[in-house]
N, C-alpha and C positions, 0 to 999 in steps of 0.2 A: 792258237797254241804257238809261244815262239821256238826258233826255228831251233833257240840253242838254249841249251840246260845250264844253271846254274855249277858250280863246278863240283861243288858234293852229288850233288843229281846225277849230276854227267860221270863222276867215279861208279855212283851205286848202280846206275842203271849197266854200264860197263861192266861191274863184278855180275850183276844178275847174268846178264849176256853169256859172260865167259862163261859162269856155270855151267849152261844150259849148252852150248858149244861143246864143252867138255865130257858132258854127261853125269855129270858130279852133283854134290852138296857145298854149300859154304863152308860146311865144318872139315870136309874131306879135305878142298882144297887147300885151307886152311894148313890142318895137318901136313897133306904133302910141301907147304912151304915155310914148313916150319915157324907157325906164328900161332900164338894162341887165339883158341874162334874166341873168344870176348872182345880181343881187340877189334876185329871183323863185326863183329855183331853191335859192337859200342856205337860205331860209324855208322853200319846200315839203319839203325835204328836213332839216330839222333843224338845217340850222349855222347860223342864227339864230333869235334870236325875236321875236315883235312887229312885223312892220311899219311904221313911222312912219303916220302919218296923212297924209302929203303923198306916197306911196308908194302907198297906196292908195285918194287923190284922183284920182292920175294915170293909175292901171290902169283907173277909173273913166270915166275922163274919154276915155281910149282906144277904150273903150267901149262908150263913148254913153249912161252912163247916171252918175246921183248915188250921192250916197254912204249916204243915205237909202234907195235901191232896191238900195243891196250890202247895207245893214245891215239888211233887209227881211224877215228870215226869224226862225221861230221860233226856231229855236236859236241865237240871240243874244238871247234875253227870260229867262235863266239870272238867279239872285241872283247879286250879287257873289262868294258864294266858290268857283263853278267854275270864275272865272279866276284863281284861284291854281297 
């Protein structure tokens, strides 16, 4: 298995995380950060990619936590080309 996630991977498995840290739903957090769960759920599921970075300031910020402490994990410390 390698050691670091492609970079959609490395978001979702993150949002799953937070959830579960949180005690939540996707759709709650969702709510508490004022974004609609389709957009959340478009991503988890495939029919987008990428997240904006104001998208995932606000699931952050929903939260209660930065975005420093989302980005805080080793499998986002990958070189550049395993987010291609």
């Amino acid at each position: 298995m390698p050691k670091y996630l492609n970079l959609d991977d490395a978001i979702r498995k993150r949002l799953e995380e937070l959830v579960k840290e949180k005690d939540t739903n996707l759709t709650a957090l969702c709510l508490m950060s004022n974004i609609t769960p389709s957009t959340v759920f478009d991503f988890m599921y495939g029919k987008s990619k990428y997240p904006i970075i104001i998208t995932l300031k606000k699931l952050c910020i929903g939260a209660g936590i930065t975005l420093k402490e989302f980005f805080d994990r080793e499998y986002f410390n990958g070189d550049e080309d395993v987010y291609k």
